[in-house]
C-alpha positions in Angstrom: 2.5 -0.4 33.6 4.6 -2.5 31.0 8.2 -2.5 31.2 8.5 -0.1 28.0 6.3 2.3 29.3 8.5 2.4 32.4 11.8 2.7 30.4 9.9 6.0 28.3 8.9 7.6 31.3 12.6 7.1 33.0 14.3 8.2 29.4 12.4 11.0 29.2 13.0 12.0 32.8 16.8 11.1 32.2 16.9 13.6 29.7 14.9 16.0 31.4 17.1 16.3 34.7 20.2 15.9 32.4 19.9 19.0 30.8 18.7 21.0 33.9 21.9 19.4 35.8 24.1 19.9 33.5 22.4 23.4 32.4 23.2 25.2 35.8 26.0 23.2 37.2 27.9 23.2 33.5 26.1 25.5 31.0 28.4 25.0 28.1 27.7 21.6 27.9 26.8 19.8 25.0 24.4 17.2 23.7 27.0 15.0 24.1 27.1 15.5 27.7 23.6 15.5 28.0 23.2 11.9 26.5 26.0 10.4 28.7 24.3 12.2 32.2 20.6 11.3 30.7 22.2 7.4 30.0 23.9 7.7 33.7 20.5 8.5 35.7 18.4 5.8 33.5 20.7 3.2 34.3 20.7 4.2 38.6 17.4 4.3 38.1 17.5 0.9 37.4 20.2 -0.2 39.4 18.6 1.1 42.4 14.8 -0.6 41.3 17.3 -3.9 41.8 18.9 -3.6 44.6 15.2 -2.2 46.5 14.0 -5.8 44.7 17.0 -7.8 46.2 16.3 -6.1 49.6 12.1 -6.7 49.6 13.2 -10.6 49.0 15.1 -11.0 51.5 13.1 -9.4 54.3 10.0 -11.5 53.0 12.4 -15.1 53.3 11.3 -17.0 56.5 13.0 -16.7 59.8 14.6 -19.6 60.4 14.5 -21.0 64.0 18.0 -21.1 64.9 
């Protein structure tokens, strides 16, 4: 999967779980509000895909035999 099929498929889920969130937690809510939840999640989402990265690395680094 390319990297701009992952960032649609994460946008659209962003805005998606954005408007349900924000629909029963905050129903008066407005696209505003939407856009800054939906630009929130997208950018954990990929925050989080780092840090999992970071953390796969260094459990694949040799032991050293100290």
């Amino acid at each position: 999967m390319t990297a701009y099929q992952l960032f649609a498929i994460r946008a659209v889920l962003g805005i998606v779980f954005a408007v349900v969130i924000l629909r029963f937690f905050y129903p008066q809510a407005g696209i505003p509000h939407v856009a800054g939840l939906a630009i929130f999640l997208v950018g954990m989402a990929y925050i989080t895909e780092a840090w999992r990265h970071k953390r796969q690395a260094k459990e694949r680094e040799p032991k050293s035999s100290s």
